[in-house]
C-alpha positions as CSV (number, residue, x, y, z in Angstrom):
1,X,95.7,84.0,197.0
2,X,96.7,80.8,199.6
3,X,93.5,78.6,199.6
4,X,94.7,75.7,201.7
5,X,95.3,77.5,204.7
6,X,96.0,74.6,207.1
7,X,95.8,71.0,207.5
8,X,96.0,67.9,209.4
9,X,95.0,64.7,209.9
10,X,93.2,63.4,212.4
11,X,91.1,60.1,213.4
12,X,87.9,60.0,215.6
13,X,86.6,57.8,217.6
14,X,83.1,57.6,219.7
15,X,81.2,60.2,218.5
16,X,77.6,61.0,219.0
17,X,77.0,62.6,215.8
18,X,73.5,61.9,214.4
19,X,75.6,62.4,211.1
20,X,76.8,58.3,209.2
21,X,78.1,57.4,206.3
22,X,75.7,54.3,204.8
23,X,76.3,51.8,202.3
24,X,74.1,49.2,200.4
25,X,74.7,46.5,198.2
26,X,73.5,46.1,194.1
27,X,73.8,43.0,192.0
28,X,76.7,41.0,193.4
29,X,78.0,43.9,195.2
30,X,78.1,43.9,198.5
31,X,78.2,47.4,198.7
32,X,77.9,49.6,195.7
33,X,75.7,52.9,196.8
34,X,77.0,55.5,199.0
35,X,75.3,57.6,201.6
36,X,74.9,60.5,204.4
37,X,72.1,59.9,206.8
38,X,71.0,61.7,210.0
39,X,69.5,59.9,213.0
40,X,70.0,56.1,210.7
41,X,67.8,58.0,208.1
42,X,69.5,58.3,204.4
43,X,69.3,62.3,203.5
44,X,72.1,61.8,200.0
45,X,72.9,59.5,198.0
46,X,76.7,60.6,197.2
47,X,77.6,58.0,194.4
48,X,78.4,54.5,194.3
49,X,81.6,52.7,194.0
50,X,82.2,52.8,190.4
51,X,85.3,55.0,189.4
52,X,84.1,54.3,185.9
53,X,80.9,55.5,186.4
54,X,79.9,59.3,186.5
55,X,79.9,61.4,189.4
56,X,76.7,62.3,191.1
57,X,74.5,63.5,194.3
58,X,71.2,64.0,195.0
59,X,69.3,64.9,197.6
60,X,66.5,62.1,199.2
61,X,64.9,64.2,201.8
62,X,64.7,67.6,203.5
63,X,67.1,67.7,206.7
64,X,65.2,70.6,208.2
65,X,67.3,70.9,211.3
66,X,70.9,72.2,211.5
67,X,73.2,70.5,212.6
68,X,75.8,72.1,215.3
69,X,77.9,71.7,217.8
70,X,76.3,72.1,221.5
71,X,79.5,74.3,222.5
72,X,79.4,77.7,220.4
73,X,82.9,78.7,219.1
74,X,82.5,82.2,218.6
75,X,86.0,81.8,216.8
76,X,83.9,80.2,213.9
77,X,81.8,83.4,213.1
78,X,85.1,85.8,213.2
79,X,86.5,82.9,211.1
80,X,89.6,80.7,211.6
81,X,93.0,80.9,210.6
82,X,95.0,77.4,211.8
83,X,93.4,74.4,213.0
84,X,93.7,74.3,216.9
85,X,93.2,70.6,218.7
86,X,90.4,72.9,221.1
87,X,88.0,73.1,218.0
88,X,88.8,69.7,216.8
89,X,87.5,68.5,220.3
90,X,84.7,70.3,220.4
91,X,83.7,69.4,216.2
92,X,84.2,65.5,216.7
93,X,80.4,65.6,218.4
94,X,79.0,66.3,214.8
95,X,81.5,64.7,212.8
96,X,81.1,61.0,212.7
97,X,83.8,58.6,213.7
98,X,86.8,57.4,210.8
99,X,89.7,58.7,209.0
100,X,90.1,62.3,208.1
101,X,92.2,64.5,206.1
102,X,91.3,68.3,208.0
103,X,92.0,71.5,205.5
104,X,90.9,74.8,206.5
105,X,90.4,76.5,203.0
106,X,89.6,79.8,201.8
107,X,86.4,79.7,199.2
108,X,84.3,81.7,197.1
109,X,80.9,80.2,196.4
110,X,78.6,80.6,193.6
111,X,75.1,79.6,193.7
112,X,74.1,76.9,191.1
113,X,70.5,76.6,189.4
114,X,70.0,72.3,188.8
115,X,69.5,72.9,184.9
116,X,71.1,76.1,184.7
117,X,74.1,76.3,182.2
118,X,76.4,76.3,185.5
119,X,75.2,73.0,186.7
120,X,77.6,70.7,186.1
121,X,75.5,67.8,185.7
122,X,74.2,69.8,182.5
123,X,77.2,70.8,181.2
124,X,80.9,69.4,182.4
125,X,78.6,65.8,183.1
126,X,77.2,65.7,179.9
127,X,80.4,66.5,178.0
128,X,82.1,63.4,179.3
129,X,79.2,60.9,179.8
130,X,76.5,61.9,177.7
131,X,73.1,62.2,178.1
132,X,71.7,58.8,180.5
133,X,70.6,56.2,177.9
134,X,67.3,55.2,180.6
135,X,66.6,58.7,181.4
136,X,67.3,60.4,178.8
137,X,68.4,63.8,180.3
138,X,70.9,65.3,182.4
139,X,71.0,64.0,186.1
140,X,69.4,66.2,188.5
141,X,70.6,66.4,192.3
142,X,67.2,67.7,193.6
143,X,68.7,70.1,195.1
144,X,69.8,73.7,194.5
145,X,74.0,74.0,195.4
146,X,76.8,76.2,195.3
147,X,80.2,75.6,193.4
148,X,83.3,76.9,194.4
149,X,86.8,77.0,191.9
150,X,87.4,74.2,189.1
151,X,91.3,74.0,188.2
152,X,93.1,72.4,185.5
153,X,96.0,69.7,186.9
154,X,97.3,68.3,183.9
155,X,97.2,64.7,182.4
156,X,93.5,65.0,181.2
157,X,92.5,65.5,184.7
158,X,89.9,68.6,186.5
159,X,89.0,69.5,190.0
160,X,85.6,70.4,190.0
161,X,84.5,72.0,193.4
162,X,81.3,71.1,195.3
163,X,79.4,73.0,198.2
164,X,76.3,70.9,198.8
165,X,73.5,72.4,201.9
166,X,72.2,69.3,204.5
167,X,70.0,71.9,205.0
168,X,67.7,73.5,203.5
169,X,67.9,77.0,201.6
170,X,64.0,77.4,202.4
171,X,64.8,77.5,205.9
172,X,67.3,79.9,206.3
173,X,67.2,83.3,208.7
174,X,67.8,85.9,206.6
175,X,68.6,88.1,209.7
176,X,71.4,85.8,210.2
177,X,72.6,85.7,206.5
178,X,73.0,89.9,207.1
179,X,75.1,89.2,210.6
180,X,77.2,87.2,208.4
181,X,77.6,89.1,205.2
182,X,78.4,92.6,207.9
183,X,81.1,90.3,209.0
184,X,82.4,90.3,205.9
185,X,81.9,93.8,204.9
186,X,84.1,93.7,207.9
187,X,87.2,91.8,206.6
188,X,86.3,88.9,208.7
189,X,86.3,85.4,207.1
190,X,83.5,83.1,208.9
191,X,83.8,79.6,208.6
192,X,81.8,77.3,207.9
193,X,81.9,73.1,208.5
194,X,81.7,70.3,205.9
195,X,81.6,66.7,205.7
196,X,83.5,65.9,202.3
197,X,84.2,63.2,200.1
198,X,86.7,63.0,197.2
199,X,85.1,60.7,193.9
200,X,87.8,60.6,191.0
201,X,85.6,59.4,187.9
202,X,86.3,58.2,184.6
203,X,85.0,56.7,181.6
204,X,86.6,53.0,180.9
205,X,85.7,53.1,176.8
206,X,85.0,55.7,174.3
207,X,82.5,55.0,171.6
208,X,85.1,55.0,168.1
209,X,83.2,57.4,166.4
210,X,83.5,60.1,169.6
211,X,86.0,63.0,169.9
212,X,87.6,63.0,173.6
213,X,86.8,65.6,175.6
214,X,89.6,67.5,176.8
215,X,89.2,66.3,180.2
216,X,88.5,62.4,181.2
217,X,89.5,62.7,184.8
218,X,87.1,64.6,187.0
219,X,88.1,64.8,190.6
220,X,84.9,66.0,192.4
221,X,85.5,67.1,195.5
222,X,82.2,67.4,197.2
223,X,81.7,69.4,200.7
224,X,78.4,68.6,202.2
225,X,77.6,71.3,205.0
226,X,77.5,70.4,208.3
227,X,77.4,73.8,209.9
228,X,77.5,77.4,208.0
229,X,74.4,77.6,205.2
230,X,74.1,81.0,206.3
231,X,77.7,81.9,206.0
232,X,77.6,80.3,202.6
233,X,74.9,82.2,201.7
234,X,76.1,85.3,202.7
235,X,79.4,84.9,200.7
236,X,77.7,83.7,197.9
237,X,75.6,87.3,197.6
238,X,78.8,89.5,197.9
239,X,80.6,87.1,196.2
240,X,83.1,87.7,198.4
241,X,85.8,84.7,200.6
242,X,84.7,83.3,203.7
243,X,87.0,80.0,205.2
244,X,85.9,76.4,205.1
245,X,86.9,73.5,207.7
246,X,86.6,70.5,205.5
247,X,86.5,66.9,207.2
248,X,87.7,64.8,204.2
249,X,86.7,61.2,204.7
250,X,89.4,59.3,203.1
251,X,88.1,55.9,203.6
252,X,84.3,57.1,202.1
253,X,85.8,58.5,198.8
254,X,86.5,57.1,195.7
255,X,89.9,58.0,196.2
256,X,93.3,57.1,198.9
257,X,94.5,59.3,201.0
258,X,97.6,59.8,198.7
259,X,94.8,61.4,196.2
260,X,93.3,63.4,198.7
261,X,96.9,64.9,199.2
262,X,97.3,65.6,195.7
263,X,93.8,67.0,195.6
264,X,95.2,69.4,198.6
265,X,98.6,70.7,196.9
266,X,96.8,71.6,193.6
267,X,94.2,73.4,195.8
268,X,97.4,75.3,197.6
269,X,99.0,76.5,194.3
């Protein structure tokens, strides 16, 4: 099955989204922790800027409104099948302004417990980083989240797949979650709206007396939704496909745009 059904790239430019990446500073860093806020107020914390240090997420506060664009694209709920420049337009209101890399992929998710033995801070985390030395457990996202497909691309390296919800779960229309999952039933393919972020992470050392893990490289590609939790949702409990427009930031990342289109072939094989 094609995942990567299209893509582009694309650059915008005066946008009104209440949506911003944020940064602040730590130590002698001028900036070292990464953000998403809404309306200038920080909602994740997506990582820092340390490509030796693990990857992580986690949710600061609830984002109880969704966030769409003011124009409906009915298009979006039958679900697309190219990128076309008339959505683009009518997307860059909720996407904020910078560099992106645009794929339109085809995704399965599957709904991941924090703690659970498919959360992959307890698990794939864990295996590679250990247990945090201050803490001493497994980080914890604060937030519920789906995962999509991990894949093996050689060279010690792993793409590990990321669906995170600006919204929250709690707040979703289950009414709306059945319109969505009889569109599938259907054969339809709603899509749904991300904001992503490639982090490619890997321990610097390893202790003498530890085996190495099989893979040192994780390439974590995380989608945080924009617009779609109840398409998401719905996919997720027939475990069935539904599409994904993903706005990959390339300059937010711990990765280049040369990554990003690696990340994108190994996704289309």
């Amino acid at each position: 099955m094609k995942r990567l059904l299209n893509k582009r790239t694309t650059k915008i430019v005066s946008s009104n989204s209440p949506l911003t990446f944020e940064t602040t500073g730590g130590g002698s860093w001028e900036v070292w922790d990464r953000f998403i806020a809404v309306n200038g107020q920080n909602i994740y914390h997506i990582g820092n800027v340390c490509g030796t240090c693990s990857f992580f997420f986690e949710k600061l506060i609830d984002n109880k409104k969704s966030i769409n664009p003011k124009e409906t694209i009915d298009k979006l709920n039958v679900g697309l099948i190219f990128i076309d420049d008339n959505t683009i337009d009518i997307l860059r209101e909720i996407i904020p302004n910078g560099f992106y890399e645009i794929a339109l992929l085809t995704i399965t998710p599957k709904f991941t417990v924090v703690g659970q033995p498919n959360d992959y801070f307890a698990k794939e985390q864990v295996d590679l980083w250990g247990i945090d030395g201050y803490y001493g457990v497994p980080h914890s996202p604060k937030v519920n989240y789906y995962r999509g497909s991990d894949k093996e691309i050689g060279d010690d390296r792993k793409i590990f797949e990321f669906f995170i919800p600006l919204t929250s779960t709690e707040n979703l229309d289950q009414k709306r979650v059945d319109f969505y999952k009889e569109k599938i039933l259907k054969g339809n393919k709603p899509t749904a709206i991300s904001l992503s972020t490639l982090d490619i992470k890997e321990p610097a050392v390893w202790p003498e007396d530890d085996i190495k893990p099989e893979f040192t490289s994780h390439w974590c590609i995380a989608h945080y939704i924009v617009d779609g939790h109840h398409k998401i949702k719905a996919a997720c409990d027939l475990n069935s496909e539904i599409t994904l427009l993903s706005f990959i930031a390339t300059e937010k990342g711990i990765s280049s745009t040369d990554d990003i289109n690696e990340l994108l072939k190994h996704i289309d094989n």
